[in-house]
N, C-alpha and C positions, 0 to 999 in steps of 0.2 A: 344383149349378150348374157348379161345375168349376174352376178355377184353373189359371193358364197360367206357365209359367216361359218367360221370354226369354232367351237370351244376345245381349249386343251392344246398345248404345246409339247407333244409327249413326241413318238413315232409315228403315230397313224396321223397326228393331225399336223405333224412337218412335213412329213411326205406329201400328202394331201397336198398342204398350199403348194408345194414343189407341182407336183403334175397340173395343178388348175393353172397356176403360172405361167408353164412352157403352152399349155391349151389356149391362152390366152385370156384368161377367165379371172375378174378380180377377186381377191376375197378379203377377211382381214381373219387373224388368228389373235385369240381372249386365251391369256394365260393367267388364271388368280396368282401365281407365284413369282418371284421377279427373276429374269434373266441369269442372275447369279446361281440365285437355286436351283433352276429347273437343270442349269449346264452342270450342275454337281450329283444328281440324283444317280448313285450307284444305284443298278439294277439289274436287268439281262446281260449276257455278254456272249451270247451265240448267234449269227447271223446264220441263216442254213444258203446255201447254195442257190436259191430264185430269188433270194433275197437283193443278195449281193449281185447277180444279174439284175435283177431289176434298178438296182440302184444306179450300178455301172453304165448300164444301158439308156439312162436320163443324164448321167454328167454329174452323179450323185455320190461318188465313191472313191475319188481322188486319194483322198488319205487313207483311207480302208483298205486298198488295195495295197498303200505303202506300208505301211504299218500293222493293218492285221493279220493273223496267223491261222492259217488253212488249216485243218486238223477234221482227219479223214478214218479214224478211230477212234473205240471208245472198249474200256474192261469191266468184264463183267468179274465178279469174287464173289463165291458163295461156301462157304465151308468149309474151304482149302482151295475148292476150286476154280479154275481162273480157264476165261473165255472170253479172249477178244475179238471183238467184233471187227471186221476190216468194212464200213458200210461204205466208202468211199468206192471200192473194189465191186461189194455185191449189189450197188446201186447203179452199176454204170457211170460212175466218175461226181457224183454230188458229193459235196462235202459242208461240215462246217467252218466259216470264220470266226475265231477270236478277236472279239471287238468291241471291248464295253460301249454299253447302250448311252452312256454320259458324250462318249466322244462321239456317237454318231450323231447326239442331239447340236454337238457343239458345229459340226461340219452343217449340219442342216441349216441352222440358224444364221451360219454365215454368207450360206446360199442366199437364204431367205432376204437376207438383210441387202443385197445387191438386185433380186427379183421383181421385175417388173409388175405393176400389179397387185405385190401384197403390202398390206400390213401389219406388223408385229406387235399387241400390246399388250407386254409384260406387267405383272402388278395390275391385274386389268379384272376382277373378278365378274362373272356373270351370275346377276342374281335370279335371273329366271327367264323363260323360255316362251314368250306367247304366239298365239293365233297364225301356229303350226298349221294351218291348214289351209290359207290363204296367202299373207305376204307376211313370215315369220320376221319376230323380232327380241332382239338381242337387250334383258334390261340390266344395264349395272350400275356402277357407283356415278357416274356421267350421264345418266337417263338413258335413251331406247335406241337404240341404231338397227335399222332395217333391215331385210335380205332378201333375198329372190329362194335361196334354200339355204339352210343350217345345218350342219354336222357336227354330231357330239360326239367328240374324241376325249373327255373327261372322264372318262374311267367311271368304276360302278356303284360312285355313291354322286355321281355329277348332277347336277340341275338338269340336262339334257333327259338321261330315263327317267326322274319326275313329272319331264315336261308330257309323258307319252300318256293320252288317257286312259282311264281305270275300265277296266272291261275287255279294251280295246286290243290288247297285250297278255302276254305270257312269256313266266320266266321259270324255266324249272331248273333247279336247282341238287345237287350230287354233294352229297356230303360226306366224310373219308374218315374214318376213325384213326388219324393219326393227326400229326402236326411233326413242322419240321425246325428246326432252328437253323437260319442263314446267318452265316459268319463269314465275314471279312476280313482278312488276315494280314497283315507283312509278313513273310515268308524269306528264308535263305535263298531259296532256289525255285523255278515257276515249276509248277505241277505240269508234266508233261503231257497228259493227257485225260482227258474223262474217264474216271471211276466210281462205277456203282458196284459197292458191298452191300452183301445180304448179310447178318449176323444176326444168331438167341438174340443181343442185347437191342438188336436196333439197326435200319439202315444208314447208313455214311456215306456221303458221296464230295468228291472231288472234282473242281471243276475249275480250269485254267482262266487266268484273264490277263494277267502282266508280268514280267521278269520278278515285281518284286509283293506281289497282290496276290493272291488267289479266294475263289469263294469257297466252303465249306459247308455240307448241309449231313445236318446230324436226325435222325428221328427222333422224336419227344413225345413225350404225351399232349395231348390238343389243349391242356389247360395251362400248359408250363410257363412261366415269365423271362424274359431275359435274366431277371434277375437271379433265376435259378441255375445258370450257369454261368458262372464265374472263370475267366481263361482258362486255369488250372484244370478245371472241370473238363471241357471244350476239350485238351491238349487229351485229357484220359482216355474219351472214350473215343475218339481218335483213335489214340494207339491200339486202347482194346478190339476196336472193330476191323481197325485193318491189322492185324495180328499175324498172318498171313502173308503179309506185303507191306514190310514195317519200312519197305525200302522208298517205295511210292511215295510217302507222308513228308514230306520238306518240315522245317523247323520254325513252328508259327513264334512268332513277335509280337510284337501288338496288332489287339484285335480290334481295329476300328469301325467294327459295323455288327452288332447284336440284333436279331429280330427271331421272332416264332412267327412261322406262317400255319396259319390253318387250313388243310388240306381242304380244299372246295371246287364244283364249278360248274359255271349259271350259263345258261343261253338265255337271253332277250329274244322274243317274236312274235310278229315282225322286226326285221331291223330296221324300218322304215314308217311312218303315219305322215301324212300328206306331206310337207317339207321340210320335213324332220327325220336328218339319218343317222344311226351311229356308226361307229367303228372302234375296234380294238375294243380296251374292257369295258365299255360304256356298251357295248353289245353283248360280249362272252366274256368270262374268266374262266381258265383254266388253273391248273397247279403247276407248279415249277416244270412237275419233271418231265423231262423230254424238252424242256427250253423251247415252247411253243408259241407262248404269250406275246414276246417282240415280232416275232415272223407273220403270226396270224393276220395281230395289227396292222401291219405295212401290207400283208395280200390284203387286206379290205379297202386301205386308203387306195390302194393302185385300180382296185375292181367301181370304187365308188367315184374317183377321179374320170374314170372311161363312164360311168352311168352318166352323174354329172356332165361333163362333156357332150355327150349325145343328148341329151334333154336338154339344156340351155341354149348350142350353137347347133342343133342339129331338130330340135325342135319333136323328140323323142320322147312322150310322158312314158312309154313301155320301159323305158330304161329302169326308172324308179324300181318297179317290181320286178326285175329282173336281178338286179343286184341284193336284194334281200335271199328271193332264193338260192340264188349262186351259194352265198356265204355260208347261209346257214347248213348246206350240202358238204362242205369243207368242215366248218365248225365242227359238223356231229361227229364228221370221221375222227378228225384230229383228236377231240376229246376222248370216242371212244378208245385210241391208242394210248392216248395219256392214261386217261383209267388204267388198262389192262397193265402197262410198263411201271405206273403207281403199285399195282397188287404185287406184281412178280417181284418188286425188290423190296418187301415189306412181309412181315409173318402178322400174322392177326394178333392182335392186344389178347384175345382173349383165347389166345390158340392151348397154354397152359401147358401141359404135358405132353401134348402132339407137336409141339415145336419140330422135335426131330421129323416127322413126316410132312411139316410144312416145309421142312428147308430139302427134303429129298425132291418135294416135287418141283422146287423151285431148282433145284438142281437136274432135273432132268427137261423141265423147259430152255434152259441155256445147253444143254447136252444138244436139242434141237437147232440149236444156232450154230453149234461147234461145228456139226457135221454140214452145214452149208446146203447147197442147194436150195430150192424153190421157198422154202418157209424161211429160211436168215435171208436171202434174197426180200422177198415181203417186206419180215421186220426190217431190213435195214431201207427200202425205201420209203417206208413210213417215216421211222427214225428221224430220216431227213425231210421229208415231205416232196417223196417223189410220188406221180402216180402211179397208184399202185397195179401189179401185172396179174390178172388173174390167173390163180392156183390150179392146179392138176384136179380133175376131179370137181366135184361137190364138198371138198375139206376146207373151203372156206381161209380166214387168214391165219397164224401161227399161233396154233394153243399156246396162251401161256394161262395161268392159273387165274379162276372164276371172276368177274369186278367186286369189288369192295362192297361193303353195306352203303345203300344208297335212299336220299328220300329225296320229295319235291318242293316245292313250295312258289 
């Protein structure tokens, strides 16, 4: 039948043991972190619409479904100008759920922990990855435990993309002249809805999670430290940037979560060398925006789950490479929309006195959403990660303004 080692107790590699599980298929799941941490780990907090079908659809979604919050638009602010997007409406009914990514680990986990089959071992680190090419094996602080296949769900500095050989691989890499600062907030009152501002100073965005939580994401410069914004800071340029919509902005409290993110994002390929797969960001990273990074993870754990499957109980080696190109077909779209919706709510660093004609054109790419039909149609199916319908014509999908400066490595 076959037995699967995972590393990584994240989304893609809970889900994972979930589907091997119900397949019948044993595995065991290596977490370096312990149980406490990993079920604390503020991070995502948007589930898109196949998401939550797919979870719901395995027996995976019991509290998700209780307690998360459907939320089926998002506002656009640029200038003054304000353009909401209804993508629930022009996508034929997908939507996002509110659902921080800590509680979906904590429902997983408790699955897991009753799941026939698996193993959970928290505190469990994997110190390296060998002889991927025959009968892989798992080395850590307990010596070597074997597998039939391994899957690196440990994200993109794991032992797993170490383990992939030098040659053999490519990873190219997108690099974004901006950085963003994520802030965690207590808040009066939940932020009702997704908000991205364009503003001269800087993009701002607002992003729901809890009655009394919401996240914040401010634009920085890529070199900024947390330490250089101080609450007080944080609370200003808030205000400054929604200026506009002072109404929006609830009343932050303490801030219990400071971070700069550096706008980046890498494809790994292959996602696969002889029995050795990844998933999630141990394959790609993406950038926050457009909340693509949880969802992506979880279609690869469900796509590698069905490869798997057919190649261990069905005796399928075509599976393996099958699943690599699938993903990486997905990956490149996704990314490319992430870019594109990265550029449109952002003015160039170095745009200078053309500001005003950066924010015009960004103001007339959302002017294209306002008026609806075929192209907010587009963008709002991407948005959510529906497939997308092809356009009128040879016009391709929804101008919005050029991608960013980009390199490889």
């Amino acid at each position: 039948m076959g037995r699967v080692g995972i590393i990584g107790a994240g989304p893609a590699g809970l889900v994972l043991a979930s589907l091997l599980s119900e397949a019948g298929i044993e595995c065991a799941v290596h977490e370096r972190h312990t149980r406490a941490e990993v079920e604390a780990r503020p991070r995502a907090g948007l589930l898109e619409q196949r998401t939550v079908d797919l979870l719901r659809g395995h027996g995976l979604a019991e509290r998700l479904l209780r307690e998360g919050v459907p939320h089926g638009g998002c506002l656009f602010l640029c200038a003054g100008r304000r353009v909401r997007l209804d993508y629930e409406k022009l996508s034929g009914g997908a939507r996002h759920w509110v659902y921080p990514q800590q509680f979906l680990v904590r429902d997983l986990i408790a699955h897991l922990a009753e799941a026939p089959g698996v193993t959970l071992r928290f505190a469990s680190p994997v110190r390296a990855v060998q002889d991927i090419e025959t009968r892989p094996a798992l080395r850590g602080t307990d010596g070597i435990e074997r597998f039939d296949v391994v899957a690196g769900c440990d994200g993109s500095r794991g032992v797993a993309r170490r383990a992939l050989p030098p040659g053999r691989t490519r990873e190219t890499v997108r690099h974004y002249p901006y950085g963003w600062l994520a802030v965690l907030a207590e808040v009066d009152r939940p932020v009702e809805e997704i908000v991205y501002a364009g503003h001269p100073r800087g993009f701002a965005g607002l992003m729901p999670r809890s009655a009394r939580i919401s996240r914040f994401y401010l634009q920085c410069g890529p070199h900024d430290t947390p330490g250089m914004w101080p609450p007080h800071r944080v609370r200003g340029e808030l205000r400054s940037r929604l200026e506009h919509a002072a109404e929006l902005l609830p009343r932050l409290h303490r801030v219990t979560e400071c971070q700069v993110l550096r706008m980046r994002s890498s494809v790994t390929e292959p996602l696969c060398h002889g029995r050795l797969f990844l998933a999630g960001d141990a394959a790609h990273v993406l950038t926050p925006c457009g909340a693509k990074g949880m969802n992506l993870a979880i279609a690869d754990a469900a796509a590698l789950a069905d490869c798997l499957t057919r190649w261990l109980r069905e005796d399928d080696p075509g599976a393996a490479g099958a699943y690599s190109a699938s993903r990486l077909h997905e990956v490149r779209r996704v990314q490319e929309f992430s870019g594109r919706l990265l550029h449109l709510l952002h003015l160039p660093p170095d745009a200078g006195e053309g500001h005003g004609v950066e924010l015009r054109l960004r103001q007339a790419a959302l002017d294209r959403l306002a008026e609806g039909g075929p192209y907010a149609e587009d963008f709002a199916r991407q948005y959510v990660t529906c497939e997308p319908r092809p356009l009128p014509g040879s016009l391709g999908t929804l101008p919005l303004p050029g991608p960013a400066a980009t390199g490889t490595a």
